[in-house]
C-alpha positions in Angstrom: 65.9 -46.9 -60.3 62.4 -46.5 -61.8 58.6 -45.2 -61.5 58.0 -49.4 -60.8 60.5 -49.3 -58.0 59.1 -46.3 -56.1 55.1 -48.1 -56.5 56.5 -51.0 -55.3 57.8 -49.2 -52.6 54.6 -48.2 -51.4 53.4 -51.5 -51.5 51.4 -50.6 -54.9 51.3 -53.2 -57.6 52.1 -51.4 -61.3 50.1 -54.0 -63.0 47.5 -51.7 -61.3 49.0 -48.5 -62.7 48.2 -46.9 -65.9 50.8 -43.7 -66.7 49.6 -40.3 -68.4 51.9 -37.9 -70.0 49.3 -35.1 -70.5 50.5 -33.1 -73.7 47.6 -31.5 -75.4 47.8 -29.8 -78.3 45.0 -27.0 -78.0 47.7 -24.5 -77.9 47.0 -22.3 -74.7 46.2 -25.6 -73.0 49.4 -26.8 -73.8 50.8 -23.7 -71.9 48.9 -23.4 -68.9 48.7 -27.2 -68.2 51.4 -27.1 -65.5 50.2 -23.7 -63.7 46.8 -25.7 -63.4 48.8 -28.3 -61.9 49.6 -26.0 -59.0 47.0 -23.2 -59.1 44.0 -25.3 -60.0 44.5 -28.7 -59.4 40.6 -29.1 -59.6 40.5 -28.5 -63.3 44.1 -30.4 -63.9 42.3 -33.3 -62.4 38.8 -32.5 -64.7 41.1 -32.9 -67.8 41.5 -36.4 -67.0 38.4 -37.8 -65.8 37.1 -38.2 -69.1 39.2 -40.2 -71.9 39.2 -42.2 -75.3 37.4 -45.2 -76.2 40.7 -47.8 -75.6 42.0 -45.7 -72.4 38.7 -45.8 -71.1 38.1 -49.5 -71.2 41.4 -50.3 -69.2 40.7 -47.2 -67.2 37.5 -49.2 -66.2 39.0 -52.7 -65.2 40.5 -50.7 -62.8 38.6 -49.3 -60.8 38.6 -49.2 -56.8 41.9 -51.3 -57.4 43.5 -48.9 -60.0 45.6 -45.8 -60.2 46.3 -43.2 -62.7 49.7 -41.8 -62.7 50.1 -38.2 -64.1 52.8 -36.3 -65.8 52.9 -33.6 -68.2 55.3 -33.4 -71.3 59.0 -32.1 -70.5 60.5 -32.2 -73.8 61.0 -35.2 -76.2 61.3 -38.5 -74.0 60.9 -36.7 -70.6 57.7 -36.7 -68.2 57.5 -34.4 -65.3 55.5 -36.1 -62.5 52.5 -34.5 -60.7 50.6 -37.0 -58.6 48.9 -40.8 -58.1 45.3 -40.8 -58.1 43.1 -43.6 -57.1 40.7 -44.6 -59.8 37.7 -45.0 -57.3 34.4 -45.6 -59.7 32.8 -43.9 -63.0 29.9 -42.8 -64.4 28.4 -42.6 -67.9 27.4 -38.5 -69.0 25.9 -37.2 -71.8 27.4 -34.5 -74.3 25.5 -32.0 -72.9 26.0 -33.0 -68.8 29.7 -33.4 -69.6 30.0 -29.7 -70.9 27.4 -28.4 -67.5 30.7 -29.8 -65.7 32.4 -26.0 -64.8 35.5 -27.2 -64.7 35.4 -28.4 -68.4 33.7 -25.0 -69.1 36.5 -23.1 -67.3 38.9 -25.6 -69.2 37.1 -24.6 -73.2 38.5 -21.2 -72.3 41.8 -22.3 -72.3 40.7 -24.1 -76.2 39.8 -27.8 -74.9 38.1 -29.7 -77.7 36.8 -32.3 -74.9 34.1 -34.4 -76.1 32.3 -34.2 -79.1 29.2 -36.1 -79.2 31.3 -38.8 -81.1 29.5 -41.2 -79.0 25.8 -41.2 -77.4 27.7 -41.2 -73.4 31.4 -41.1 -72.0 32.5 -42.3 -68.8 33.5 -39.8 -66.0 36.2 -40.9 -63.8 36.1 -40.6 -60.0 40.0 -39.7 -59.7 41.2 -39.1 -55.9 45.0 -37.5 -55.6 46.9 -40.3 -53.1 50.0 -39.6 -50.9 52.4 -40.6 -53.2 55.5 -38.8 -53.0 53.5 -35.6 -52.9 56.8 -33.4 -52.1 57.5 -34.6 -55.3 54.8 -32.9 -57.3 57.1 -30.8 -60.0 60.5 -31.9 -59.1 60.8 -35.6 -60.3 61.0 -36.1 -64.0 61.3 -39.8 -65.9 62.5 -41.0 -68.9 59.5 -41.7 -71.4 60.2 -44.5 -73.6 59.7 -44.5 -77.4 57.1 -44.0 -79.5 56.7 -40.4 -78.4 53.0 -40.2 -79.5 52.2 -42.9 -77.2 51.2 -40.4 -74.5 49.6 -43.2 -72.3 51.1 -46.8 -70.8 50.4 -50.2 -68.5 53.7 -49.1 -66.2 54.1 -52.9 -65.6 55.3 -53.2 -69.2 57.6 -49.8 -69.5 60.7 -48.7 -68.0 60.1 -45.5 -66.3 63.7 -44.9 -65.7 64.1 -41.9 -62.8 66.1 -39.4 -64.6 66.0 -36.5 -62.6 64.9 -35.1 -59.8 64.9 -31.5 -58.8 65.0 -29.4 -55.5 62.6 -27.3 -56.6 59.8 -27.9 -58.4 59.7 -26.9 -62.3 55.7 -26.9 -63.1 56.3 -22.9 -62.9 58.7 -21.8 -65.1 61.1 -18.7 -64.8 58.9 -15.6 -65.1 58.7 -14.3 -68.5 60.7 -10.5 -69.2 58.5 -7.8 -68.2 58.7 -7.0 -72.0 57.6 -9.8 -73.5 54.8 -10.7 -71.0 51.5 -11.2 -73.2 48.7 -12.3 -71.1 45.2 -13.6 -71.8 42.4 -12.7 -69.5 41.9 -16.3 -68.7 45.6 -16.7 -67.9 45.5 -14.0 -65.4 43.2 -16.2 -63.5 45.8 -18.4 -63.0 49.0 -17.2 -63.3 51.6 -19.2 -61.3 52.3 -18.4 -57.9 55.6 -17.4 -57.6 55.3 -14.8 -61.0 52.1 -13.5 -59.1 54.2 -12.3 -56.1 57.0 -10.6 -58.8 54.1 -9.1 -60.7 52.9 -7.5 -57.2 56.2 -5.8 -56.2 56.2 -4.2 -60.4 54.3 -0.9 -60.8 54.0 1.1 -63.9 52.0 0.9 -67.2 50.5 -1.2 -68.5 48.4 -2.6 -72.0 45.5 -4.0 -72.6 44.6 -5.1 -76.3 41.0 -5.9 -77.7 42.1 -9.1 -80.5 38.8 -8.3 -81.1 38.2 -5.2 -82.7 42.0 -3.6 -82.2 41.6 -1.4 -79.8 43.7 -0.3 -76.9 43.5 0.6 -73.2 46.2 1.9 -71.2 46.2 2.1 -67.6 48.7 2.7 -64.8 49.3 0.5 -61.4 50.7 1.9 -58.5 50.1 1.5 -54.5 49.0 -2.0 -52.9 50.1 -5.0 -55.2 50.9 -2.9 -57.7 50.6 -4.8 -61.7 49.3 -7.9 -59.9 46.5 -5.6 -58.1 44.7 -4.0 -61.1 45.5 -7.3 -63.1 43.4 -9.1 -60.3 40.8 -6.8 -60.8 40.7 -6.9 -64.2 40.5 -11.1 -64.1 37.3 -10.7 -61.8 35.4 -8.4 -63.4 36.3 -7.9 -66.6 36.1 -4.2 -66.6 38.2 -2.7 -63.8 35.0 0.2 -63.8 35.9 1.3 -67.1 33.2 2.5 -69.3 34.4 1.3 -72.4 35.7 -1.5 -71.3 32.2 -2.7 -69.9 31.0 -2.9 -73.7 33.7 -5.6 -74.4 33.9 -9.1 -74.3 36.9 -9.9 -71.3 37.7 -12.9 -73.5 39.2 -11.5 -75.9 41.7 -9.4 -74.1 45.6 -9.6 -73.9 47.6 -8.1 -71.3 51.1 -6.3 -71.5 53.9 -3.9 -69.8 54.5 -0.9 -71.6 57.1 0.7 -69.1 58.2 -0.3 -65.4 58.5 3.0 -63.0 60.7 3.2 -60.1 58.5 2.4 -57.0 59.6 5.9 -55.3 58.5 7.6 -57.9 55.3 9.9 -57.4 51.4 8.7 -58.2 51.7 12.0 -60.5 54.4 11.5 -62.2 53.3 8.0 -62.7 49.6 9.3 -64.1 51.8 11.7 -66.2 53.3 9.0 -68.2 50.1 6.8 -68.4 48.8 10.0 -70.0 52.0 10.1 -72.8 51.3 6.6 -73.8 47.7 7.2 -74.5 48.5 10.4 -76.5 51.6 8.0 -78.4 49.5 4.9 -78.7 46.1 7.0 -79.9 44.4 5.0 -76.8 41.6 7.4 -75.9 38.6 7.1 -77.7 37.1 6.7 -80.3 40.2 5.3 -81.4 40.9 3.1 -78.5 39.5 2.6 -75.1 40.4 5.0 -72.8 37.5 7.4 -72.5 39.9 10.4 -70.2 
């Protein structure tokens, strides 16, 4: 069986279908391209309403008869469905109307290039999800026929052989160690679901590094939600009411776990050890960012 067979199924013609393997290579985009998926499918959605010069054109003979097929990257030769989306009209923007867009301002955080300016307008795409085999969504993954680079295709001409699909879905992989979690600020906005509820039920200390000047904070997270709680905070306001903190730019901060604590152990004895690892990791100011 293939990707034609299950359109075709649905009464959808795949001369009609164009499929995306979204791989960027911005780096962190690459990496939190399937937790958008899932977290924020409003800004996995943004990252393809605007496209290339030759994608764009075909894009365009489609609409209001069209569909988009999306996948993300699963390896060489290997695409990891997320949805169908109608292709229901477009509209020319500017360079600067396309970056007022918030979702392609939420989405430079994360390093999209996005458009340039290479051209005087770019078309934005109208792109509505469809009930398409929506249970689905992170579990079925095709085979993605050579040339790799060729991250986009007319389905009608391709042979999207089903080569898997799972029982549950993959976009969010296996929580990371507690010791080798490195988090960005932005990632903490969203962080997949399933790690968010492990990080709730973890309490203990934790890191926060400034990339930009090299200064430390520690802090310690106990009671409700535990890690996930203060993290929370911290992804909301930047600060967490820290004075020193305030002075710094959010963006530029990385997260880590310095030591888990039992959660029967005392608030204390908990503050206690916060207070070793500032005096072991020189954290309190002026050399870091603790300022007690």
């Amino acid at each position: 069986m293939n990707f034609n067979d299950l359109l075709q199924g649905k009464n959808i013609n795949p001369e009609h279908v164009i499929a995306l393997r979204h791989r960027p290579y911005e780096t962190q985009l690459n990496k939190v391209i399937p937790w958008l998926a899932t977290t924020r499918p409003d800004l996995f959605n943004a990252y393809q309403q605007a496209q290339g010069v030759k994608l764009e054109k075909v894009m365009q003979t489609l609409e209001k008869t069209g569909y988009i097929a999306s996948f993300i990257g699963r390896g060489a030769g290997k695409a990891l469905f997320v949805g169908l989306y109608a292709i229901k009209s477009s509209t020319p923007i500017t360079y600067d109307e396309y970056w007022k867009i918030t979702a392609n301002i939420e989405l430079k955080r994360f390093g999209m290039v996005g458009f340039q300016g290479e051209r005087k307008s770019i078309l934005w795409f109208d792109l509505a999800l469809i009930d398409f085999y929506n249970y689905w969504k992170g579990k079925l993954i095709v085979n993605w026929p050579p040339p790799e680079r060729s991250w986009w295709r007319r389905v009608h001409r391709n042979n999207l052989l089903i080569h898997a699909i799972h029982e549950h879905s993959i976009l969010e992989a296996d929580m990371p160690e507690w010791d080798t979690i490195n988090f960005s600020w932005e990632e903490l906005r969203v962080l997949p679901t399933h790690w968010k509820s492990i990080l709730s039920q973890w309490r203990g200390i934790y890191y926060i590094f400034d990339t930009s000047n090299g200064k430390g904070y520690v802090g310690s997270a106990y009671g409700k939600e535990n890690i996930l709680g203060r993290w929370l905070n911290y992804s909301v306001s930047g600060h967490g009411g820290n004075r020193l903190l305030r002075k710094c730019n959010p963006q530029n901060f990385q997260f880590t776990i310095l030591q888990r604590v039992s959660p029967d152990i005392s608030t204390s004895d908990i503050i206690q050890i916060e207070n070793t690892w500032k005096e072991r990791l020189h954290t309190r100011e002026p050399y870091g960012l603790n300022n007690n």
